[in-house]
TORDREN-563486 format. One record per atom (N, C-alpha, C): residue in one letter; x, y, z. Coordinates in steps of 0.1 Angstrom, whole numbers, padded with zeros to 4 digits, always signed. Layout:
# residues N
aXYZ
...
# end
This chain:
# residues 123
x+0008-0012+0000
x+0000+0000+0000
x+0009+0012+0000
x+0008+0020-0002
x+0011+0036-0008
x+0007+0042+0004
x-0001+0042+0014
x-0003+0048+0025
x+0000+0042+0042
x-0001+0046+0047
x+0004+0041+0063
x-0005+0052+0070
x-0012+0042+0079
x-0020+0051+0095
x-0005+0054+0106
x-0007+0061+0106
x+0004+0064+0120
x+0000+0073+0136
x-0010+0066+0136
x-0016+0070+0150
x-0032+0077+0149
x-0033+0079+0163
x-0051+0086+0163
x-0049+0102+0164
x-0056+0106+0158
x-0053+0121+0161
x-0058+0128+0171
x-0070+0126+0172
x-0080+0122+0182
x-0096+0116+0181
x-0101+0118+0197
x-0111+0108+0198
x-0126+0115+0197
x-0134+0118+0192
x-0142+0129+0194
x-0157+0121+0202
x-0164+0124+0212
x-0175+0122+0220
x-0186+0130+0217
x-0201+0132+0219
x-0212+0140+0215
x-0211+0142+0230
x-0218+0152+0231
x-0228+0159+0238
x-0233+0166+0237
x-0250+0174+0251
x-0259+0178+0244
x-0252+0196+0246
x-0262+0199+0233
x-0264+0218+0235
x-0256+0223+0245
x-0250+0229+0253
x-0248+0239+0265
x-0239+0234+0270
x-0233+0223+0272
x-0226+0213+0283
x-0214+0215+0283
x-0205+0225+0276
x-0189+0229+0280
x-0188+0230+0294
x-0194+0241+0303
x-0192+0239+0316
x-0190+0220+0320
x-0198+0216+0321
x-0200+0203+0328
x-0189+0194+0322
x-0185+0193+0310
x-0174+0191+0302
x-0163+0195+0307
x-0157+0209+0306
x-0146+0215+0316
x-0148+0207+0328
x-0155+0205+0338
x-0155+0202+0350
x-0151+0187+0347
x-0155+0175+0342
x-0158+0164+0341
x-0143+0162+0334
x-0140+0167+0319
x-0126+0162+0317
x-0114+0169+0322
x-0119+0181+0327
x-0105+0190+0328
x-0104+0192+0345
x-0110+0191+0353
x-0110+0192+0370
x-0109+0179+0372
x-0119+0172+0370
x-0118+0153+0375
x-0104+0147+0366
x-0108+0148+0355
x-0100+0134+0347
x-0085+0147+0346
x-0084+0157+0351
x-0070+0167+0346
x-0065+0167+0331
x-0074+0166+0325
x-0067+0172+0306
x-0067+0186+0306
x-0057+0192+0297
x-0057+0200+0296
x-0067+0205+0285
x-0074+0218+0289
x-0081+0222+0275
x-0075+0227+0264
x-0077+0226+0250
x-0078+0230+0238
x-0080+0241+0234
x-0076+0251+0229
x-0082+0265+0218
x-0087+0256+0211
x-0096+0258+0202
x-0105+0254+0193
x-0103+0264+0181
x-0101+0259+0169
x-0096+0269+0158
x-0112+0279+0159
x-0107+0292+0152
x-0121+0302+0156
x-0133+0297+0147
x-0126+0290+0137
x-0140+0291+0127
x-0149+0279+0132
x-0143+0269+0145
x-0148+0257+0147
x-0159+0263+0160
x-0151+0274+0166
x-0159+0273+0176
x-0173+0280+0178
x-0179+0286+0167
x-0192+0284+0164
x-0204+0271+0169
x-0196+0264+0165
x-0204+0249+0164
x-0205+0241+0183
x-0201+0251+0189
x-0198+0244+0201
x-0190+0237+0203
x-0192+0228+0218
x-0180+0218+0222
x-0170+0227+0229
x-0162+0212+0230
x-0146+0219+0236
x-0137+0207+0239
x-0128+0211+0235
x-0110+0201+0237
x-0107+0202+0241
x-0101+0189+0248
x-0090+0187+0258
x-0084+0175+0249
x-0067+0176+0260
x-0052+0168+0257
x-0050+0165+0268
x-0042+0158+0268
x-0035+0148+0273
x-0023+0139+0268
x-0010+0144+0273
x-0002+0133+0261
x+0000+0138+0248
x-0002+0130+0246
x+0000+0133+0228
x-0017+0132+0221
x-0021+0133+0227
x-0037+0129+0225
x-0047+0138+0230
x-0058+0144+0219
x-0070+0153+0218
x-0079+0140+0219
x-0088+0148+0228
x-0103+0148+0235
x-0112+0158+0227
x-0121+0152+0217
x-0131+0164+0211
x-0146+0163+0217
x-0153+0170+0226
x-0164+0165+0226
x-0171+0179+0219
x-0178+0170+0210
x-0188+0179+0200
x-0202+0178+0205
x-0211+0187+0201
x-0221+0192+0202
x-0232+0183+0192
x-0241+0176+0195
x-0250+0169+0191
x-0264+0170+0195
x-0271+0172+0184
x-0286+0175+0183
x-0294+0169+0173
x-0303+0162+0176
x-0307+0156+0190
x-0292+0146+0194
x-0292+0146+0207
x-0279+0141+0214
x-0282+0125+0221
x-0272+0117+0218
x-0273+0104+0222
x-0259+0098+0227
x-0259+0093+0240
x-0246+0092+0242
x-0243+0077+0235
x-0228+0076+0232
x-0224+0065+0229
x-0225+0049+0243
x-0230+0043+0241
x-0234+0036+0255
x-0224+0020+0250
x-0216+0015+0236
x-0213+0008+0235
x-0195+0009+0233
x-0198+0019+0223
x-0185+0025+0215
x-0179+0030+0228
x-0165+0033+0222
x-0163+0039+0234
x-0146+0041+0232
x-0142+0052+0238
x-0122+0050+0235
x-0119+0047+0252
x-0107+0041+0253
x-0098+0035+0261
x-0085+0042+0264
x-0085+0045+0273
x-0073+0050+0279
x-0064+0043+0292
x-0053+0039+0284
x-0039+0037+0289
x-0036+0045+0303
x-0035+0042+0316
x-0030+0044+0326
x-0024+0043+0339
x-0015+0050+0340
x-0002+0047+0353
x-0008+0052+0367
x-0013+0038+0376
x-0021+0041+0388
x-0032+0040+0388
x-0043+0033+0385
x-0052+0030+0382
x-0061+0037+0395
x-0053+0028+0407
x-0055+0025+0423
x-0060+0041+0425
x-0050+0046+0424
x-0050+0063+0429
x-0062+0072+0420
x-0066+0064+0402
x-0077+0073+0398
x-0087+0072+0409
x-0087+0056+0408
x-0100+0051+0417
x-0104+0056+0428
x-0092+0060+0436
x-0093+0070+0449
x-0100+0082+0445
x-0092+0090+0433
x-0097+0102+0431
x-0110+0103+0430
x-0115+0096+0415
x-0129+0095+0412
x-0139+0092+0423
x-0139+0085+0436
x-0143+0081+0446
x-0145+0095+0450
x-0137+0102+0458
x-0133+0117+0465
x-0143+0124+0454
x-0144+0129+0441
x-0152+0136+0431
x-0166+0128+0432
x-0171+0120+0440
x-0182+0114+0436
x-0188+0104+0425
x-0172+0102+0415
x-0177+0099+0402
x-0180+0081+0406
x-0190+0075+0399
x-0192+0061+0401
x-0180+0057+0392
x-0182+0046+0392
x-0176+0035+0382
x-0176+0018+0382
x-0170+0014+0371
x-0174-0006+0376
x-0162-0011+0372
x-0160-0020+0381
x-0145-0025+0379
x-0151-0038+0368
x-0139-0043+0359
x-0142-0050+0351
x-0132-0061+0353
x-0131-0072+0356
x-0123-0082+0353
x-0117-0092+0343
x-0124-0089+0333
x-0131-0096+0323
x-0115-0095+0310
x-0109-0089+0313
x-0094-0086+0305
x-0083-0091+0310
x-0080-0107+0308
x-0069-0114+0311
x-0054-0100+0308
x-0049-0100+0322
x-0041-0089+0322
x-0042-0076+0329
x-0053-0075+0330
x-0055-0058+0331
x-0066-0055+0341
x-0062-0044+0347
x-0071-0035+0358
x-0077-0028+0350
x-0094-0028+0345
x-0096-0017+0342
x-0114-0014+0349
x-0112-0004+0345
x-0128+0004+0349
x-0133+0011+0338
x-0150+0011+0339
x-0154+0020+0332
x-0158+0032+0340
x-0163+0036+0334
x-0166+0050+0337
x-0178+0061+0327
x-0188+0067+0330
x-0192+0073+0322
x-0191+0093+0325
x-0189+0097+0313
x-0189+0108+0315
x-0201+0119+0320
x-0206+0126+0322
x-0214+0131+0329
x-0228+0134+0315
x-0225+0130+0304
x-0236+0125+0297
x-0242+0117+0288
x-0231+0101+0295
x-0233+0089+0298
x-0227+0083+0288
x-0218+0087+0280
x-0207+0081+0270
x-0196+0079+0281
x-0195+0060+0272
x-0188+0049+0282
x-0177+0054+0278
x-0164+0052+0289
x-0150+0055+0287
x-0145+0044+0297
x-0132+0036+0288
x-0126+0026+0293
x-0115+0026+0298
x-0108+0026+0312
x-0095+0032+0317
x-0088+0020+0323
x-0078+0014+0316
x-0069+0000+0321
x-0055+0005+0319
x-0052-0003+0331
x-0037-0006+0333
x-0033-0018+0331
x-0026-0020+0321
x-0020-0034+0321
x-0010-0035+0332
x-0016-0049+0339
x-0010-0058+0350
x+0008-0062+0343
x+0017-0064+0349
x+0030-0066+0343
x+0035-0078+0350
# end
């Protein structure tokens, strides 16, 4: 082939009308991403980005809005133990999963109910 994928650029999420506040609070106070400038001509359209890493968080603006309840992106991370603490202390629920020969992980949903998958591979 003539072309090659060389990584994700990023992951984009829906949410409803108005929800950047709750967004800011939910990816960028709880989960610590940093936010995004949003090019000007995008930010019309609502939403807001966050990073982390080498990796953008888009969550866009969707009408009528439906959260993703199956799909879902996965995130890679160091101390699972200590999110768990955290998210506990923020009130955020979560379900531990066992079900991944290897790996600690949890889900989690964001505050309007798109599933997000958070494991640490056991070593």
């Amino acid at each position: 082939m003539s072309f090659v994928f060389q990584s994700i650029d990023h992951v984009q999420l829906a949410a409803p009308k108005g929800s950047e506040a709750i967004a800011r609070t939910f990816y960028g106070e709880i989960l610590g991403f940093t936010e995004v400038d949003k090019p000007e001509l995008l930010k019309k359209r609502g939403g807001i980005w966050f990073s982390f890493s080498s990796y953008q968080i888009h969550i866009g603006i969707e009408e009528p809005f439906a959260p993703a309840k199956k799909a879902h992106p996965a995130f890679l991370i160091e101390n699972l133990d200590a999110l768990k603490a955290h998210l506990t202390k923020s009130d955020v629920s979560f379900l531990v999963d066992t079900d991944l020969p290897g790996a600690d992980r949890i889900y989690v949903h964001d505050p309007f109910g798109n599933r997000i998958e958070i494991l640490e591979w056991i070593s």
